[in-house]
C-alpha positions as CSV (number, residue, x, y, z in Angstrom):
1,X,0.0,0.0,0.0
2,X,1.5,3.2,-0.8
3,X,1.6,6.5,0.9
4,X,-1.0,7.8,-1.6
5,X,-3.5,5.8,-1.1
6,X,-3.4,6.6,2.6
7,X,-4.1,10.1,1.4
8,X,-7.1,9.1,-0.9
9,X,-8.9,7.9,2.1
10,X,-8.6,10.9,3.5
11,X,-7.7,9.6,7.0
12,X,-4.6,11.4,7.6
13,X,-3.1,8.5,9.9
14,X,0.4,7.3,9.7
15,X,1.0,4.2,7.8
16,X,1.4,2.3,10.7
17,X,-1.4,3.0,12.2
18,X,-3.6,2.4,8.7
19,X,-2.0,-0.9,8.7
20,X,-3.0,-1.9,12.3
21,X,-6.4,-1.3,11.2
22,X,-6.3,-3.6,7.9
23,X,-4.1,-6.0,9.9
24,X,-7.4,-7.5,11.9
25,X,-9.2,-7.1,8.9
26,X,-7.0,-9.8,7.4
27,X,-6.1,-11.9,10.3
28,X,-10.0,-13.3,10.9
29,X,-9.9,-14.2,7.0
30,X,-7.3,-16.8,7.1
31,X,-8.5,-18.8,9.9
32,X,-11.9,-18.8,8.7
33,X,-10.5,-20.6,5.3
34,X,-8.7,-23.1,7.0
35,X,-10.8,-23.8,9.7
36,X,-13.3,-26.9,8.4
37,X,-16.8,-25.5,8.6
């Protein structure tokens, strides 16, 4: 993800933090695959 797109949202937030945010986003996905349902 580049810087710009950080700007196109419009948040303002540090990279870090925008990641944090997309970070759980992505972590409940993977389980969720894997796990048998």
């Amino acid at each position: 993800m580049t810087y710009e797109d950080m700007t196109s949202q419009g948040q303002g937030d540090p990279p870090r933090k925008n990641e944090r945010r997309r970070a759980p986003l992505r972590i409940p996905r993977p389980p969720a695959v894997t796990s048998p349902s």
